[in-house]
ChimeraX commands (.cxc) that place a marker at each C-alpha (Angstrom):
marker #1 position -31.62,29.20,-5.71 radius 0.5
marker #1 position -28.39,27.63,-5.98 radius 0.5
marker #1 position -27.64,24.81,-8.69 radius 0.5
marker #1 position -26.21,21.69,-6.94 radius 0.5
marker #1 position -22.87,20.63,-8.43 radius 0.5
marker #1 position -23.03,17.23,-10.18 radius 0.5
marker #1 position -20.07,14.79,-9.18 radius 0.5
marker #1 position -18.51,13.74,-12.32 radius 0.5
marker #1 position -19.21,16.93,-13.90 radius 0.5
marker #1 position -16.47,19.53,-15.10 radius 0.5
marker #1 position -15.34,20.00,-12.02 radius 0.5
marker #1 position -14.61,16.40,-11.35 radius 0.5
marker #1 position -12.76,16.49,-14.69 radius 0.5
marker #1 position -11.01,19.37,-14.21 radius 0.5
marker #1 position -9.16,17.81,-10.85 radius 0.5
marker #1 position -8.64,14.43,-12.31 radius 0.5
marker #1 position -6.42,16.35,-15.40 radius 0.5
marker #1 position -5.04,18.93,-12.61 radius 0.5
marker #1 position -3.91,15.81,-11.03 radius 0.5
marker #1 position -2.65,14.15,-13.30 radius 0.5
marker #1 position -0.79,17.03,-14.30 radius 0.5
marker #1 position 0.77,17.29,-11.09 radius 0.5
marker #1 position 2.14,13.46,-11.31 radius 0.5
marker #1 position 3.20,13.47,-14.86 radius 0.5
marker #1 position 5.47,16.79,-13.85 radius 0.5
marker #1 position 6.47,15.04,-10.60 radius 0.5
marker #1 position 7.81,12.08,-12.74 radius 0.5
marker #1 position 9.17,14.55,-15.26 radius 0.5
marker #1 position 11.39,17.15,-13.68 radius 0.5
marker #1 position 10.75,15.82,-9.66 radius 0.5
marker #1 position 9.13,17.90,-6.89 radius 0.5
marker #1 position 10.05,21.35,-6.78 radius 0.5
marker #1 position 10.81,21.72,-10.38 radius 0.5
marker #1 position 7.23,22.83,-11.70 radius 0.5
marker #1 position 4.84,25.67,-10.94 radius 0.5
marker #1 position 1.42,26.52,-10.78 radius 0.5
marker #1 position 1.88,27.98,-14.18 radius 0.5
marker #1 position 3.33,24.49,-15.18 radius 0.5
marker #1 position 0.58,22.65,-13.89 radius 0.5
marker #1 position -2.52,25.10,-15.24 radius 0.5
marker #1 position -0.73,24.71,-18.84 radius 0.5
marker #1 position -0.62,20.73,-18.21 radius 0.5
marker #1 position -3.79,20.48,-17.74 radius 0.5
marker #1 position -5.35,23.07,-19.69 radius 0.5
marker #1 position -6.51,24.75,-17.11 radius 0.5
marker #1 position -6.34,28.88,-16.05 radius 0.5
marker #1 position -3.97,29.48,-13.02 radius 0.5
marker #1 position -6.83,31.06,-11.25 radius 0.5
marker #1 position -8.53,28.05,-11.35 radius 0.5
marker #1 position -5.93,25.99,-9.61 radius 0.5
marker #1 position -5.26,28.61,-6.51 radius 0.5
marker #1 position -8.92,29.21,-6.43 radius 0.5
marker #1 position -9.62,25.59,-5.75 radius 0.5
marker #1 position -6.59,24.65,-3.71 radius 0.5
marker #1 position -4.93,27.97,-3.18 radius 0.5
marker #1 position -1.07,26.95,-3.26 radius 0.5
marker #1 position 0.96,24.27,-4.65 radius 0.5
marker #1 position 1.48,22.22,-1.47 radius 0.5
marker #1 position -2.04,22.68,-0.88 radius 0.5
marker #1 position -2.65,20.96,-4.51 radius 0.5
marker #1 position 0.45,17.78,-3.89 radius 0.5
marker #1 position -0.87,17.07,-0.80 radius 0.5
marker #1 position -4.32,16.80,-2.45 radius 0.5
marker #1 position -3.06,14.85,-5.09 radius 0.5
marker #1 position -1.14,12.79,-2.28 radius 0.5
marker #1 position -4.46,12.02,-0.38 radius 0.5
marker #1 position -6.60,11.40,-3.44 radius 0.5
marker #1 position -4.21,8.99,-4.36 radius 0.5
marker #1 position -3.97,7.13,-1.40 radius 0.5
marker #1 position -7.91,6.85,-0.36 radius 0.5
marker #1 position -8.36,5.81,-3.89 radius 0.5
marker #1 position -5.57,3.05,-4.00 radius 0.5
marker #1 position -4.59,0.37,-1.76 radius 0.5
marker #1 position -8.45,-0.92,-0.41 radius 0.5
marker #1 position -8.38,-2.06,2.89 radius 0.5
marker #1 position -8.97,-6.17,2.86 radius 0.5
marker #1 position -11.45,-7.73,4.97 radius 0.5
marker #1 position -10.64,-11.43,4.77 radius 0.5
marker #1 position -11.68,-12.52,7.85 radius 0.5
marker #1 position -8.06,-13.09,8.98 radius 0.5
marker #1 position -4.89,-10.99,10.41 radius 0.5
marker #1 position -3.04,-12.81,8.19 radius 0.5
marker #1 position -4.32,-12.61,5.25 radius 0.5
marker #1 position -5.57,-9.45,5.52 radius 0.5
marker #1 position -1.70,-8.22,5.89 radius 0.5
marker #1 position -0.77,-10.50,2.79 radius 0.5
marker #1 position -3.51,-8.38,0.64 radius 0.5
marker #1 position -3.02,-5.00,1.92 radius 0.5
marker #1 position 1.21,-5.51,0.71 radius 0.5
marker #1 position 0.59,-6.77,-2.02 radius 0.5
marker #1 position -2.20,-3.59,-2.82 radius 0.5
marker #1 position 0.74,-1.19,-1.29 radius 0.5
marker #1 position 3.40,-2.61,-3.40 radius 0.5
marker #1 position 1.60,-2.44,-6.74 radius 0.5
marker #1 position -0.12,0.79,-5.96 radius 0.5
marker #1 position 3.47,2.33,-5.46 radius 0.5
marker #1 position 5.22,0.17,-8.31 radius 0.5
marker #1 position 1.96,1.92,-10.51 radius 0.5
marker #1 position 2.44,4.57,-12.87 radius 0.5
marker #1 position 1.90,7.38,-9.95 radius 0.5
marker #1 position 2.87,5.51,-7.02 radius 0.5
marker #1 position 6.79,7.00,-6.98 radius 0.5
marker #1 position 5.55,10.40,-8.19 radius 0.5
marker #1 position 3.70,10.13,-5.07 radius 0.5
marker #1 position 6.19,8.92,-2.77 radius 0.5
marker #1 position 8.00,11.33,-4.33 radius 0.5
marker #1 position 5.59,14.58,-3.00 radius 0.5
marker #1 position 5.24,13.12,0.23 radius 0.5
marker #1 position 8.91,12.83,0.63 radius 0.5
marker #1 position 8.94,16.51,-0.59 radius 0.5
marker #1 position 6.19,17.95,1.10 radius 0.5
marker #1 position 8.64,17.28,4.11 radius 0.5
marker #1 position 11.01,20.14,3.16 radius 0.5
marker #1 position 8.24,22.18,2.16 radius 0.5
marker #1 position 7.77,24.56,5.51 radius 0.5
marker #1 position 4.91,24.26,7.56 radius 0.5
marker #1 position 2.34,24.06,4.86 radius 0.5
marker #1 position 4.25,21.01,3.33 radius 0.5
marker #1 position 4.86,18.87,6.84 radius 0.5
marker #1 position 0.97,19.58,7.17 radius 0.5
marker #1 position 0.23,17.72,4.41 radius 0.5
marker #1 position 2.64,15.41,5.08 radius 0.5
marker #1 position 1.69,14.62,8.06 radius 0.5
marker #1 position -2.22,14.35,6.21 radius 0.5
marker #1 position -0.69,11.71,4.19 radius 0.5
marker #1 position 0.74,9.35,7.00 radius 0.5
marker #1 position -2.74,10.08,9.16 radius 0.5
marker #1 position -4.66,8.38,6.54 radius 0.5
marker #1 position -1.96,5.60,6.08 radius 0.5
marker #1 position -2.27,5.39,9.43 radius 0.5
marker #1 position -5.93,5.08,9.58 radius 0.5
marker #1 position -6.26,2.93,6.92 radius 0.5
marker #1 position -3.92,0.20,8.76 radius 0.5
marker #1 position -6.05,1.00,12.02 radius 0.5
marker #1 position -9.31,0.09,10.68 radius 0.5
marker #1 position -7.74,-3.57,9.47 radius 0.5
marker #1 position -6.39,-4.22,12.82 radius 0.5
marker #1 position -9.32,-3.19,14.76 radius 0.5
marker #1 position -11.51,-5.76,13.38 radius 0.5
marker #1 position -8.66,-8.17,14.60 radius 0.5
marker #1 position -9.45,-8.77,18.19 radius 0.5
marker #1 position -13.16,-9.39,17.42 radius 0.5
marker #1 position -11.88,-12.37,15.73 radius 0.5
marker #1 position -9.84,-13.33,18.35 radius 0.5
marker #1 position -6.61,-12.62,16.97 radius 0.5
marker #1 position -3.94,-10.12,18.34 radius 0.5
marker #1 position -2.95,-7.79,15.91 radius 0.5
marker #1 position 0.14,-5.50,15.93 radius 0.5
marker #1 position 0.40,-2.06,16.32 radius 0.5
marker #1 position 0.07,0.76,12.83 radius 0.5
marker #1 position 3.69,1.49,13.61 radius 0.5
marker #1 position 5.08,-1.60,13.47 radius 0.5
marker #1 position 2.99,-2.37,10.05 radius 0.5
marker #1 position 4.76,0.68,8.65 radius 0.5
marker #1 position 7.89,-0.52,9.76 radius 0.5
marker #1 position 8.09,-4.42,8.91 radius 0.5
marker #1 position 5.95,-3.85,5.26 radius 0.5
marker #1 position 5.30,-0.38,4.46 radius 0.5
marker #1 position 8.69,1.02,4.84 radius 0.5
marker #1 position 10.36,-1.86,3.02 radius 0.5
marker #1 position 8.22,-1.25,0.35 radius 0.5
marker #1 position 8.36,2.49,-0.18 radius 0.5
marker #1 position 12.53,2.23,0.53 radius 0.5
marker #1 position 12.88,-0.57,-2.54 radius 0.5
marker #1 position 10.17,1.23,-5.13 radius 0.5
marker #1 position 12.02,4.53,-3.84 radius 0.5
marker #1 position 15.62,3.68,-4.70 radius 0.5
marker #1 position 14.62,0.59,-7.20 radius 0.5
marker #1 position 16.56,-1.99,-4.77 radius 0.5
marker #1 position 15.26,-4.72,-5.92 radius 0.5
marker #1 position 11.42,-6.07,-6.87 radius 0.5
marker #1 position 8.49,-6.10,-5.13 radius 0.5
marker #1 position 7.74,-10.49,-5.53 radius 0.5
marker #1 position 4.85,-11.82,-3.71 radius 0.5
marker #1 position 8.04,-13.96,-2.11 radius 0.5
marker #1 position 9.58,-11.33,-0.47 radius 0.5
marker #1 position 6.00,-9.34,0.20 radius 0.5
marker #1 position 4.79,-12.62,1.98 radius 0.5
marker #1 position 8.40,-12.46,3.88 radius 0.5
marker #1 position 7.88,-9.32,5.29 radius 0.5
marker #1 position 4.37,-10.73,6.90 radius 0.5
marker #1 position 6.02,-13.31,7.93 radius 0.5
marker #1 position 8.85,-11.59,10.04 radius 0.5
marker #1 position 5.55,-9.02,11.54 radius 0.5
marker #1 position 3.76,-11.65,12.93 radius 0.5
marker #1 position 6.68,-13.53,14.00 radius 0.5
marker #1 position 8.43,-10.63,16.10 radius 0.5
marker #1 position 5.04,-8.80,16.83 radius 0.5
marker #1 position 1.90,-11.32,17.40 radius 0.5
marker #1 position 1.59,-13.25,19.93 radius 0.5
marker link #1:1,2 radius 0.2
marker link #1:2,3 radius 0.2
marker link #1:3,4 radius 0.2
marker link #1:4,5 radius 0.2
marker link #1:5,6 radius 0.2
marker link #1:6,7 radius 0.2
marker link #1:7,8 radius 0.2
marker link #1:8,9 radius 0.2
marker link #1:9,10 radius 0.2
marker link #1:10,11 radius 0.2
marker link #1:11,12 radius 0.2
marker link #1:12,13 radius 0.2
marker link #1:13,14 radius 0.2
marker link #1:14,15 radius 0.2
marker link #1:15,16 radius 0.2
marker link #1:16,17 radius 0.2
marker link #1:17,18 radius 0.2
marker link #1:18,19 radius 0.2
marker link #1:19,20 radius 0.2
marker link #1:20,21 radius 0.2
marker link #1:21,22 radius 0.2
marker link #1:22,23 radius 0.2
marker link #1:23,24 radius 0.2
marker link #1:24,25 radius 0.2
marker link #1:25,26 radius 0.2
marker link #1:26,27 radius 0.2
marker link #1:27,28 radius 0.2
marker link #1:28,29 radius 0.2
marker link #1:29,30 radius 0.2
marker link #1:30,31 radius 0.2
marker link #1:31,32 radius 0.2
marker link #1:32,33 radius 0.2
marker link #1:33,34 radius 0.2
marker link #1:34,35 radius 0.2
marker link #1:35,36 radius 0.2
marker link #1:36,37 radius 0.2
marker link #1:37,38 radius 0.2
marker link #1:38,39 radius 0.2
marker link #1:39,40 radius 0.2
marker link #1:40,41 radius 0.2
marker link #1:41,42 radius 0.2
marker link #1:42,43 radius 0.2
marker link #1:43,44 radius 0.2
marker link #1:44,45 radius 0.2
marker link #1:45,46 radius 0.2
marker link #1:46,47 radius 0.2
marker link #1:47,48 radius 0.2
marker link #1:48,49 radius 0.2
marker link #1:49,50 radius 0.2
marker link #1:50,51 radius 0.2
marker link #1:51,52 radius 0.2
marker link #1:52,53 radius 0.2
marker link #1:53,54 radius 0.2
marker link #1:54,55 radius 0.2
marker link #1:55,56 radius 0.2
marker link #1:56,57 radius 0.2
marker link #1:57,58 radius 0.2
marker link #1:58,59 radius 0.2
marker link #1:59,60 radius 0.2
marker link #1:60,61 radius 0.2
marker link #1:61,62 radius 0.2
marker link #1:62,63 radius 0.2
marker link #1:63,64 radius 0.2
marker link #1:64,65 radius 0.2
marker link #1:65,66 radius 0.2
marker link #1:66,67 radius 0.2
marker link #1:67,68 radius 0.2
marker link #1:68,69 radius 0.2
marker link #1:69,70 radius 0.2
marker link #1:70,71 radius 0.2
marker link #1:71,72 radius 0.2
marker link #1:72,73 radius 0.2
marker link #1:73,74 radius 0.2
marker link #1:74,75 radius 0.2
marker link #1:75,76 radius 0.2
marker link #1:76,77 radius 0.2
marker link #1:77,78 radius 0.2
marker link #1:78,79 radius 0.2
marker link #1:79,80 radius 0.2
marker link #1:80,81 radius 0.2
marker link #1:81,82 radius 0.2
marker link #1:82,83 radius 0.2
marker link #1:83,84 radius 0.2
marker link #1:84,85 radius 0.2
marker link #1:85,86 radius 0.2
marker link #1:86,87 radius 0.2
marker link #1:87,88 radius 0.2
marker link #1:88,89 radius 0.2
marker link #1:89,90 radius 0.2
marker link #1:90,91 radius 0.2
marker link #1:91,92 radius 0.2
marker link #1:92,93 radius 0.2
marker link #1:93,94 radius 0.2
marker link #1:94,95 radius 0.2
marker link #1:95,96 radius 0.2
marker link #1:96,97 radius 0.2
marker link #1:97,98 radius 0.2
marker link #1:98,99 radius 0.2
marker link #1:99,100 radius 0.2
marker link #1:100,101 radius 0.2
marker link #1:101,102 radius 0.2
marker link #1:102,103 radius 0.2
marker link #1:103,104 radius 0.2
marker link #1:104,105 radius 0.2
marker link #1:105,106 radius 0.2
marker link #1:106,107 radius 0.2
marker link #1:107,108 radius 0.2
marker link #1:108,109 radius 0.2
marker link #1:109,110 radius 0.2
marker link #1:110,111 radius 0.2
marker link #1:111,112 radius 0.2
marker link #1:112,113 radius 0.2
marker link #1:113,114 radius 0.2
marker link #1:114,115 radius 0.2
marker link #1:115,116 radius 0.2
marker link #1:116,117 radius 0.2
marker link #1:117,118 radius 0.2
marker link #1:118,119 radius 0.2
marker link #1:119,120 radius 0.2
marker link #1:120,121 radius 0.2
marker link #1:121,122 radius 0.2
marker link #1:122,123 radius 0.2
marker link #1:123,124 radius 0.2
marker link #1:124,125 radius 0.2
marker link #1:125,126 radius 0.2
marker link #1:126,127 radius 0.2
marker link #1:127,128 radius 0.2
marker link #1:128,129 radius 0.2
marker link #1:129,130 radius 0.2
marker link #1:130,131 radius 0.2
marker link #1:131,132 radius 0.2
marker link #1:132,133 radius 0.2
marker link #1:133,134 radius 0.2
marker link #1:134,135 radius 0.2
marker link #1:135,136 radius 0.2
marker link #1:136,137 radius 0.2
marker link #1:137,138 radius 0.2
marker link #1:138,139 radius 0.2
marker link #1:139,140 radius 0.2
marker link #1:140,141 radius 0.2
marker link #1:141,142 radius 0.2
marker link #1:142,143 radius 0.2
marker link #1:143,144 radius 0.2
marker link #1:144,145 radius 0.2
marker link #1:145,146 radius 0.2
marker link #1:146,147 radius 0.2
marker link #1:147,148 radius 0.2
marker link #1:148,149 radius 0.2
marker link #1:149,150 radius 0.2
marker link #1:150,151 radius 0.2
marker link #1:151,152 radius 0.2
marker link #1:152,153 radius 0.2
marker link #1:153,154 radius 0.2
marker link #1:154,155 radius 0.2
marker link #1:155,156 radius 0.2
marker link #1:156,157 radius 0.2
marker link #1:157,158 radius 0.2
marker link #1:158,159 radius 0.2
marker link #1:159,160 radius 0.2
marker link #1:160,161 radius 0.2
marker link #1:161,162 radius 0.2
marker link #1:162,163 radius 0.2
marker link #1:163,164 radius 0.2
marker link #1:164,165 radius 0.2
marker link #1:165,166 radius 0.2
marker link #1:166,167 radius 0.2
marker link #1:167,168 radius 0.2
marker link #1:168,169 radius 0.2
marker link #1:169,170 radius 0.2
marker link #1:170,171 radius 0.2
marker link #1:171,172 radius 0.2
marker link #1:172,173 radius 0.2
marker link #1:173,174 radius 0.2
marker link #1:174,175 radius 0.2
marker link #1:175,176 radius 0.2
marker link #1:176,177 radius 0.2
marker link #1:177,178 radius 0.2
marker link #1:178,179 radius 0.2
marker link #1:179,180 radius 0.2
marker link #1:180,181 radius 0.2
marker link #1:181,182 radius 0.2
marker link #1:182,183 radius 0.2
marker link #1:183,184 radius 0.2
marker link #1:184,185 radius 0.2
marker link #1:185,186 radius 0.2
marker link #1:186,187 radius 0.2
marker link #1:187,188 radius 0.2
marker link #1:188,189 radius 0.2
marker link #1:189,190 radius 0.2
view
């Protein structure tokens, strides 16, 4: 008879410290500047442990990646467009201006150049950005508002965002957050 694993248990420790190990070494030396090896020792782990579980280390970044991004930045259900947008940047912009947010912008970014494996996850990454904006606007139209479409959310809010935290040009003020709602719903809602 097989034991059921308990959530929480070891196991569920042993990926919160392999993941943390992975941003803290992101932040550190940047992507592509750490191994497996790096990561185990970080997190006081056994090598075998980490390939066993993930298998590679673009497998484990994109994990980290994902975990990170279905754990952070809730989707807002306000009962407006509006200020549903106005929540979700300001959730984006401290999620990425938190202590792993640029680590993980930073293994996305990577992940890119990684080969196939890499663009995968990636492309896992934006998906679930790109669902999570989805299921906000959806529940638009039932309210009898016209929402805008995920891509241009990424481009009038989330790209802003990522560009500034990414090369620190300038700070993330519910001013200029509220701005870049302003200028979607102006160019995009009708």
């Amino acid at each position: 008879m097989d034991t059921p694993r308990r959530p929480g248990g070891r196991s569920a420790r042993v990926r919160a410290s392999v993941h943390r190990a992975v941003t803290e070494l992101v932040a550190e030396n940047g992507y592509g500047n750490f191994t497996v090896g790096d990561v185990a020792a970080r997190a006081g782990v056994a090598d075998s442990s980490i390939y066993r579980r993930w298998g590679s280390l673009e497998a484990l970044t994109s994990d980290v990646a994902l975990t990170w991004l279905t754990t952070n930045s809730p989707i807002p259900d306000t009962g407006s467009l509006d200020t549903d947008l106005r929540h979700y940047a300001a959730g984006v912009a401290r999620d990425v201006s938190g202590p792993d947010g640029l680590a993980v912008l930073h293994v996305v970014i990577a992940l890119s150049r990684a080969g196939a494996a890499g663009n995968k996850a990636r492309d896992q990454f934006l998906d679930e950005r790109r669902k999570q904006l989805q299921q906000m606007l959806d529940r638009a139209p039932a309210r009898g508002e016209h929402p805008p479409d995920a891509l241009d959310v990424v481009d009038h809010i989330l790209a802003p965002i990522y560009l500034r935290t990414l090369f620190g040009a300038g700070t993330l003020t519910s001013d200029y957050l509220d701005t870049l709602v302003d200028r979607l719903l102006a160019v995009t809602v009708t």
